[in-house]
C-alpha positions as CSV (number, residue, x, y, z in Angstrom):
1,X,22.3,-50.4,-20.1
2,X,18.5,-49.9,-19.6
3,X,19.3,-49.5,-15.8
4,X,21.1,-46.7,-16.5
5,X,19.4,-45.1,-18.9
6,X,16.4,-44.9,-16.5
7,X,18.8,-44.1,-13.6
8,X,19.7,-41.0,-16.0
9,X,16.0,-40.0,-16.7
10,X,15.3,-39.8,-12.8
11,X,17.7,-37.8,-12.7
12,X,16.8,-35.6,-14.7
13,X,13.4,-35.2,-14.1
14,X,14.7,-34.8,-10.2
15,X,16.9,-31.8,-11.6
16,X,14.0,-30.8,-13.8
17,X,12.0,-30.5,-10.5
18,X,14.3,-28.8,-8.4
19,X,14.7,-25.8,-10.9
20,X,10.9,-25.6,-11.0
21,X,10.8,-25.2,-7.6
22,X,13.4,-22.8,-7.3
23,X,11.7,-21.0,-9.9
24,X,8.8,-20.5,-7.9
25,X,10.8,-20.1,-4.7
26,X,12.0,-16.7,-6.4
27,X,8.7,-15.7,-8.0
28,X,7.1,-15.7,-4.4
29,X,10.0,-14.0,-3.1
30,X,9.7,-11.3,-5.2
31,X,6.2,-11.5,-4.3
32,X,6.9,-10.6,-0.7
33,X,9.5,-8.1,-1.9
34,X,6.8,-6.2,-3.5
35,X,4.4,-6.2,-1.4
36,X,7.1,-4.9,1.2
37,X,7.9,-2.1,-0.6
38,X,4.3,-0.9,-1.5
39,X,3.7,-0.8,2.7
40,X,7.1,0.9,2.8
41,X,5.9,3.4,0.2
42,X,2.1,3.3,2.1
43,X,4.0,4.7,5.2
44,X,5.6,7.5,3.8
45,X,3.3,8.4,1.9
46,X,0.9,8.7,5.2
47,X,3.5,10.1,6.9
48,X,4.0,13.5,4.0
49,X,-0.2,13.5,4.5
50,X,-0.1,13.9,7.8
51,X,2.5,16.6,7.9
């Protein structure tokens, strides 16, 4: 029963682990979503300058 009760808790702390990560797999995508959009914006706004 022990076996599997620490089976169980590596398991979860894998999962734990893996949601972390993906966590932080989305917070630097948005990251690099953001900063994608302020060049976008950047560009335009030179653009209407130069106009």
């Amino acid at each position: 029963m022990k076996t599997a009760s620490k089976e169980l808790q590596k398991l979860r702390s894998m999962a734990e682990s893996s949601l972390n990560k993906t966590a932080e797999l989305q917070q630097v995508l948005a990251q690099i979503e953001a900063t994608l959009s302020r060049v976008e914006v950047q560009k335009v706004i030179e653009k209407k300058n130069n106009h």
